[in-house]
C-alpha positions in Angstrom: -12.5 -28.2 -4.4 -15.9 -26.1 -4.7 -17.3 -26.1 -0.9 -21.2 -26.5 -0.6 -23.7 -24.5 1.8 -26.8 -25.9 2.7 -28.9 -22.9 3.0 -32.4 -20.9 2.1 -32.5 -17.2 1.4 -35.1 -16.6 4.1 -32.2 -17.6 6.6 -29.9 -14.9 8.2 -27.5 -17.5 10.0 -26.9 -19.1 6.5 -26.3 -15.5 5.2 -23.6 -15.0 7.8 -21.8 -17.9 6.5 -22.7 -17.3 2.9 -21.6 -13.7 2.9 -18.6 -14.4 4.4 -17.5 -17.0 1.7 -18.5 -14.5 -1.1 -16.4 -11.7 0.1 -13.4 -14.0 1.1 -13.9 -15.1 -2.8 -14.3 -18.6 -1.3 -15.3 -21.2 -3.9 -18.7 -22.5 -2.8 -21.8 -23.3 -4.2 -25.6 -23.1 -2.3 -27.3 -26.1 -2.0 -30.9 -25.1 -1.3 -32.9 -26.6 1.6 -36.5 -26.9 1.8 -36.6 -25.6 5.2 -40.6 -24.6 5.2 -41.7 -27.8 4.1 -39.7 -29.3 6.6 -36.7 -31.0 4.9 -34.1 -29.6 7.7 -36.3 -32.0 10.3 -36.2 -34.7 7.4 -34.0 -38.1 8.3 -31.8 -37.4 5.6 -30.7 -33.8 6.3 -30.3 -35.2 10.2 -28.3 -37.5 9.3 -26.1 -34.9 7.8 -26.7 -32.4 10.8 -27.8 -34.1 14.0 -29.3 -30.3 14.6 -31.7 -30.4 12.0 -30.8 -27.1 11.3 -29.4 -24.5 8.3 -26.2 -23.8 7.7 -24.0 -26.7 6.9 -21.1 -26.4 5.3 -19.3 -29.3 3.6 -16.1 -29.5 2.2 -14.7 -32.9 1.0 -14.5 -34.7 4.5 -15.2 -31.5 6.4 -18.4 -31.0 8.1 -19.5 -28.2 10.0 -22.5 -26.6 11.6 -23.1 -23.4 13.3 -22.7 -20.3 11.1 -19.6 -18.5 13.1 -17.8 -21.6 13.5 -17.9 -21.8 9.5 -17.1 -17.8 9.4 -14.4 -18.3 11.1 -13.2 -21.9 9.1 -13.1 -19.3 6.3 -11.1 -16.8 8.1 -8.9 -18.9 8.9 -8.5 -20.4 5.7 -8.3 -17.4 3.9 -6.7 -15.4 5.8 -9.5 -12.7 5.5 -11.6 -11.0 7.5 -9.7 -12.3 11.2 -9.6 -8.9 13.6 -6.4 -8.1 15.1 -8.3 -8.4 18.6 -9.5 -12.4 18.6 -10.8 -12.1 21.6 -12.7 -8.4 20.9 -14.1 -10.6 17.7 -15.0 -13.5 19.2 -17.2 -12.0 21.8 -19.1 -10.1 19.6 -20.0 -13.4 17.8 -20.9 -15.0 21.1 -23.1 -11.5 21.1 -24.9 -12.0 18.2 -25.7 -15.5 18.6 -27.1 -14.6 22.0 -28.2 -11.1 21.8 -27.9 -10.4 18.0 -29.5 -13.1 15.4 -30.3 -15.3 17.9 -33.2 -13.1 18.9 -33.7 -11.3 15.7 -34.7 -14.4 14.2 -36.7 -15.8 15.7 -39.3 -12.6 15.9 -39.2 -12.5 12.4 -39.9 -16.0 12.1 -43.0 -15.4 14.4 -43.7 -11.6 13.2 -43.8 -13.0 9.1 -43.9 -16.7 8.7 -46.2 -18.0 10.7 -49.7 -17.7 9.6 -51.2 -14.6 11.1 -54.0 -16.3 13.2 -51.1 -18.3 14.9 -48.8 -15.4 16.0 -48.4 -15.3 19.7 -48.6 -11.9 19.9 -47.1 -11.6 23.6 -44.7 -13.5 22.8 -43.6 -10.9 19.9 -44.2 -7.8 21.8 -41.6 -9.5 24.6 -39.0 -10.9 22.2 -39.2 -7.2 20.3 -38.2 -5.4 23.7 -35.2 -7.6 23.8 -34.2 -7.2 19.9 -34.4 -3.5 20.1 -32.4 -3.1 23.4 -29.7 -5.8 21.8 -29.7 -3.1 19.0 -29.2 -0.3 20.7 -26.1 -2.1 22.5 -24.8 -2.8 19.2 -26.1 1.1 17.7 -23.8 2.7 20.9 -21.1 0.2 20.4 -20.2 1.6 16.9 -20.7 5.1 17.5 -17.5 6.9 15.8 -16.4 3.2 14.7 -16.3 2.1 11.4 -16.7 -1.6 12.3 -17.1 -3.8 15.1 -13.7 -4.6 16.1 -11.1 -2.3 14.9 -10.1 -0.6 11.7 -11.0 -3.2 9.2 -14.2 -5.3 8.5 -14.1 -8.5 10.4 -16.5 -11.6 10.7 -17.8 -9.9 13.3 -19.3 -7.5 10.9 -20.9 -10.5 9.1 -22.5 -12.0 12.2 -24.1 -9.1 13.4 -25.3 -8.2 10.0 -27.1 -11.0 9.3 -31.0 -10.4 9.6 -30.3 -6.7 8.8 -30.9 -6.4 5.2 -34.0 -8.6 4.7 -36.9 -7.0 4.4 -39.5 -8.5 6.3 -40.2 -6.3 9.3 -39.6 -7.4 13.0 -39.2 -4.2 14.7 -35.9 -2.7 13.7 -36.2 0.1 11.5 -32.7 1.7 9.9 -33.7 5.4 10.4 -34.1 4.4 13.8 -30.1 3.1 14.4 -28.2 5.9 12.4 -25.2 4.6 13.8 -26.5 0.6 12.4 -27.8 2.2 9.5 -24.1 3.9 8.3 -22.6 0.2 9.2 -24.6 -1.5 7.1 -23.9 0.7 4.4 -20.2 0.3 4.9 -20.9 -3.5 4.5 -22.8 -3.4 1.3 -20.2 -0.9 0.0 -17.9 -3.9 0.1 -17.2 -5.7 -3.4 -18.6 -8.6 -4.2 -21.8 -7.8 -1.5 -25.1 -9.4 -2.5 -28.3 -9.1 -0.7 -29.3 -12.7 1.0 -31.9 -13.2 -1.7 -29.5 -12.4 -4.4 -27.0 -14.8 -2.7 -29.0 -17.5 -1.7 -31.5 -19.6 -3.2 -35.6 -19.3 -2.2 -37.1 -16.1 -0.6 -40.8 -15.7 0.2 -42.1 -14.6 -3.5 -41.4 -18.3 -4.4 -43.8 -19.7 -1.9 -46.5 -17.2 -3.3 
């Protein structure tokens, strides 16, 4: 049975779960949602997640929500991508959606997609302190480490990856993070990587 991911390209949480999926060699197929004209706030996708948010991942009667638990679904599942150290793993997830992504997005949501005379700019030059000291948590964590937890690439890899790659700027800079930067090249070394935008339908060009 070919599971579906309700996701957008723009979206680093839906990448976490996505990318996960694609390197497990998970059968899934992207369903896209409209998430800037506002179809995750829509009846119909609430009805499907009470959240009204991106991802969700559905699998004949299986529902869920909230990227790592679906990461780790897949792990599970699979087999794949589960560190020897669960508990090592499943802080580091609990990291990222604190520290990690759960910051990180949101100043790139405010730093790139919201109309420039609307920007709080404050509120960015706060939320940026926070980001960059997250990173450099994470930048001292893997110094002389491959990945995260362990010796072999874990979800935790995948979580903390997740706004990484994308383009749009928000303050973290890979020249910056050598240790980051040497990470996420061990990530996209993997096979069957693919950028967000190659994996997931929509990115900003589409909207121009």
């Amino acid at each position: 049975m070919t599971a579906k991911l309700y996701c957008f390209g723009e979206s680093g949480n839906a990448y976490k779960a996505a990318l996960t999926m694609e390197l497990a060699g998970y059968d899934w197929q992207p369903h896209y949602v409209d998430f800037f004209n506002g179809e995750s706030r829509s009846p119909e996708f609430r009805a499907l997640n009470e959240m009204g948010e991106a991802p969700v991942f559905v699998e004949g009667d299986l529902t869920l929500t909230q990227s790592s638990l679906i990461q780790l679904h897949i792990a599970e599942k699979t087999g794949k991508f589960l560190a020897d150290d669960r508990n090592e793993m499943m802080r580091w997830l609990f990291w990222d959606a604190q520290k990690g992504s759960g910051q990180q997005g949101s100043l790139r949501f405010l730093m790139n997609f919201l109309p420039e005379d609307k920007r709080p700019t404050e509120a960015i030059k706060w939320l940026k302190g926070r980001v960059l000291a997250a990173l450099a948590t994470l930048e001292t964590h893997i110094e002389g480490r491959d990945w995260i937890v362990g010796n072999t690439p874990s979800i935790a890899d995948f979580a903390c990856c997740g706004y990484l790659y994308y383009p749009e700027p928000f303050g973290f800079e890979r020249k910056d993070f050598p240790n980051i930067d040497r990470w996420l090249d061990s990530i996209s070394a993997l096979p069957g990587w693919k950028h967000p935008y190659d994996l997931m339908p929509g990115n900003p060009s589409d909207r121009a």
